[in-house]
C-alpha positions in Angstrom: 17.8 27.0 9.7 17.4 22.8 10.4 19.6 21.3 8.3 18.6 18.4 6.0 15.3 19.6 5.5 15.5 22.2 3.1 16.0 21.4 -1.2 19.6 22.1 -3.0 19.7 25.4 -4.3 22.2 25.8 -6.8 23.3 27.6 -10.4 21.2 26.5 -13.1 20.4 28.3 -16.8 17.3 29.1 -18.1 16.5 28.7 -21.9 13.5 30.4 -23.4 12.6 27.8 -26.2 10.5 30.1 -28.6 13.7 32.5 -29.0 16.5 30.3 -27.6 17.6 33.0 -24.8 19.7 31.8 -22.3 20.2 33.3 -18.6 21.5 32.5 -15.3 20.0 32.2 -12.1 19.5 30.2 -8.7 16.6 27.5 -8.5 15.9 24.2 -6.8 15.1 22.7 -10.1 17.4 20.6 -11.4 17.4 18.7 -15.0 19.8 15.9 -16.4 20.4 18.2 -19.5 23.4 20.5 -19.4 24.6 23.1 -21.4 28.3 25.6 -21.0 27.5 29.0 -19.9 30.1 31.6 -19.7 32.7 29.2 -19.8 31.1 26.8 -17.2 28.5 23.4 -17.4 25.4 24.2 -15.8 21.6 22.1 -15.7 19.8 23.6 -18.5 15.9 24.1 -17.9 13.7 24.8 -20.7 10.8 27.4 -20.3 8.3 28.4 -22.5 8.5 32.2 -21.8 10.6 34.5 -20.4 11.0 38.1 -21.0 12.9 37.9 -24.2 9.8 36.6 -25.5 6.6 37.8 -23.2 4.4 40.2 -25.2 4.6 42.8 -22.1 8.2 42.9 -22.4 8.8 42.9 -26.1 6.4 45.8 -26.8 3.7 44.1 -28.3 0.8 43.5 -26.2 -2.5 44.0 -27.6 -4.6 46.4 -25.5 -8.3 46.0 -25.7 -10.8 48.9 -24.5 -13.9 47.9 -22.9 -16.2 50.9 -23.3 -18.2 51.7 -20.3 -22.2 51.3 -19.6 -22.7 55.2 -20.7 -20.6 54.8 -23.6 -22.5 51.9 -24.8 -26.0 53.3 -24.3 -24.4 56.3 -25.9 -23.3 54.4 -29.1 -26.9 52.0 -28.8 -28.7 55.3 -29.0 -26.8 57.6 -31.3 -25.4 60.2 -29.1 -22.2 61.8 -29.4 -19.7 63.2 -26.7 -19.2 65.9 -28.9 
């Protein structure tokens, strides 16, 4: 690997700001805010969604069904699948 050519990667913490969930992890991104963390002062990057507050990961996603072309002619012209 060259050196010099490649961005600091270091410890910074994550804060969802819709729930105010906090986690740690390794980024390039860095921020003049700082919060403690388990006892240690880390860059604090806000984000707008994580999976403390993503619909897929909380349980409620809305699912939508597209009916299909022969269910719509189906419904258009009254028949049933029955």
């Amino acid at each position: 690997m060259k050196k010099g050519i490649h961005p600091d990667y270091h410890q910074v913490v994550f804060q969802d700001s819709s729930t105010g969930f906090k986690f740690l992890s390794s980024s390039t991104k860095n921020s003049e805010e700082t919060v403690e963390f388990e006892g240690n002062t880390y860059p604090l990057i806000r984000v707008e969604v994580t999976s403390d507050s993503h619909p897929f990961y909380t349980g409620k996603q809305k699912f939508t069904q597209a009916d299909g072309a022969v269910d719509r002619f189906n419904k258009k012209y009254g028949f049933s699948n029955n």
